[in-house]
C-alpha positions as CSV (number, residue, x, y, z in Angstrom):
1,X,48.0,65.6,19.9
2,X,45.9,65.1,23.3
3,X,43.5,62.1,23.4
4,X,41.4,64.3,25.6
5,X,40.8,67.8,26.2
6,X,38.4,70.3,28.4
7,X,37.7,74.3,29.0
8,X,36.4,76.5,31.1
9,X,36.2,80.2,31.5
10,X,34.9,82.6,33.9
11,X,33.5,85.7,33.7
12,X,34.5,89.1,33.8
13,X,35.0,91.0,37.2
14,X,32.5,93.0,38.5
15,X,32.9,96.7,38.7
16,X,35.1,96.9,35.6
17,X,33.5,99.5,33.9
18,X,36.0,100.4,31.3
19,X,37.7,97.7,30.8
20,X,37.4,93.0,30.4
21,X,38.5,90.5,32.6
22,X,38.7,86.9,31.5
23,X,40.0,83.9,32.4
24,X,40.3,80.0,31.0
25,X,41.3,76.9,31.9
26,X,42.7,74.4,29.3
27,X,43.3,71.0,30.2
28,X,44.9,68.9,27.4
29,X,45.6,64.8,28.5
30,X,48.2,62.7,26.3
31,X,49.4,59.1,26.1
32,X,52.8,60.1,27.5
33,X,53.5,62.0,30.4
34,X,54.5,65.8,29.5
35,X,58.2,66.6,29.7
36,X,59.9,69.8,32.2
37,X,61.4,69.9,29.0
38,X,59.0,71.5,27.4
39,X,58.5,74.6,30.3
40,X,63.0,75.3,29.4
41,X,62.3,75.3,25.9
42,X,59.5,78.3,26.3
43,X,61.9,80.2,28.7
44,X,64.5,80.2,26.3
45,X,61.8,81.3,23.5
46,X,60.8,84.1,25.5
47,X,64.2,85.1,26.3
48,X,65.5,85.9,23.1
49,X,62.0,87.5,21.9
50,X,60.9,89.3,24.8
51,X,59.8,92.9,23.2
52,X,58.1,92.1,19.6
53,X,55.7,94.7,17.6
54,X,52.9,93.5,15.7
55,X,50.9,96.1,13.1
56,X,48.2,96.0,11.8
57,X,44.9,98.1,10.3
58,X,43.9,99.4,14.0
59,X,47.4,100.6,14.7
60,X,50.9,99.0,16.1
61,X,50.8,96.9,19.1
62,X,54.2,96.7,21.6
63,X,54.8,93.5,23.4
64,X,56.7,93.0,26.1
65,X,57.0,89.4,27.5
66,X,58.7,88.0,30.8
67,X,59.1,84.9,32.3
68,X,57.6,84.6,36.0
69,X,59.9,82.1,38.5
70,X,57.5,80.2,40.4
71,X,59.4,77.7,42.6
72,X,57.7,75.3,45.4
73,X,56.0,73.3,43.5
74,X,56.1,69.3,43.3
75,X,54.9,69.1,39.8
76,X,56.5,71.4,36.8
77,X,54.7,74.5,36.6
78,X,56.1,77.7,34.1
79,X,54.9,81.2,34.0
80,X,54.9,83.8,31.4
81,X,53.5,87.9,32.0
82,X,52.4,89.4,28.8
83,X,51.6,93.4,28.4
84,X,50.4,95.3,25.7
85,X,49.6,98.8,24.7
86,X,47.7,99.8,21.4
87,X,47.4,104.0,21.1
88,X,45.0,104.7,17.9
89,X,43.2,108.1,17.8
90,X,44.2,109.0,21.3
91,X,43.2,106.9,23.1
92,X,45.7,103.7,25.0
93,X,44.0,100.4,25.2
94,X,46.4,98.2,27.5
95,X,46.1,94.9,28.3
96,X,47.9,92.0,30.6
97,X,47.9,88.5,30.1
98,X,49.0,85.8,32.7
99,X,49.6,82.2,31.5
100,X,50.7,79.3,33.5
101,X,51.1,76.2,32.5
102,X,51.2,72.9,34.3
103,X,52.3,69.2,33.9
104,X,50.9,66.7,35.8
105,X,51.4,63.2,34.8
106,X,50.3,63.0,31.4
107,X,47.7,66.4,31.6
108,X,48.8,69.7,30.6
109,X,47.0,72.2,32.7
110,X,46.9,76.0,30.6
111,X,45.2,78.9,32.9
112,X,45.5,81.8,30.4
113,X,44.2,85.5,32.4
114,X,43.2,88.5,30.4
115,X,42.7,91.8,31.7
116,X,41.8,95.0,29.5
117,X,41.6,99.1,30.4
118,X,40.9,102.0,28.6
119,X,44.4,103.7,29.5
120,X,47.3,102.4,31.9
121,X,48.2,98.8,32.0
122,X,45.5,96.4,33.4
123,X,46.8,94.1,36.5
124,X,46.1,90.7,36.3
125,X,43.6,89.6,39.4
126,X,46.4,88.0,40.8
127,X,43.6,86.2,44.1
128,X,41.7,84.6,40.9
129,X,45.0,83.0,39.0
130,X,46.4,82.4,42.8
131,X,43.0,80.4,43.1
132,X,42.8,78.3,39.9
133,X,46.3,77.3,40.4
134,X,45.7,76.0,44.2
135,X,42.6,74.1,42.8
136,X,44.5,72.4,40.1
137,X,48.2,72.1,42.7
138,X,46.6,71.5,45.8
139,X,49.0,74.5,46.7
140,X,48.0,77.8,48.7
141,X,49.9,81.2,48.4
142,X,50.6,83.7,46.2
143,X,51.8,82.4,42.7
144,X,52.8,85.6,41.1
């Protein structure tokens, strides 16, 4: 359990018209300093469950999960691309989610992006995740 936690969230994009565009920042601090360990262990989680359906009363929704490399960086830092697409009455709502997650010291850093369209898959606004994670790194650069 963290001793200490914090959130923030930004809003959505301007100019989507059909679609959302969120973003939050989790920061989670513990008495121990958080293990790389823990970033293999949800690698290998999304590895053997990458394409999962879940169902329910608004129709099925197909999954597809990948893990993102993400090298040169001094502190542990994992990546995971989520898609989704949900077709009810004809009409496709798709949706992507970015999640990184970062271990520095004994804080646990979770950016979690979400981006929703009417139709073909929503891309993630890769210049505001690139943005967070140079704030919270101290890096520059595309991170995905």
């Amino acid at each position: 359990r963290p001793l200490a936690a914090a959130q923030g969230s930004y809003q959505q994009r301007p100019g989507f018209v059909v679609g959302t565009e969120t973003m939050t920042v989790l920061v989670d601090s513990y008495a121990r300093p958080v293990p790389a360990a823990l970033f293999a262990a949800a690698g290998r989680a999304v590895r053997a469950c990458h394409r999962y359906t879940q169902t329910g009363p608004a129709g099925a929704l197909a999954w597809t999960v990948r893990a993102v490399p993400m090298p040169g960086f001094t502190v542990p830092v994992w990546r995971m691309g989520r898609s989704t697409r949900l077709q009810r009455r004809g009409v496709t709502l798709s949706s992507s989610v970015t999640t990184i997650e970062i271990a520095i010291g004994h804080n646990l850093i979770l950016i979690n992006q979400v981006a929703t369209l009417y139709g073909p898959v929503a891309p993630p606004d890769g210049a505001v995740v690139d943005a967070a994670v140079a704030a919270i790194t101290g890096t520059r650069g595309r991170v995905g």
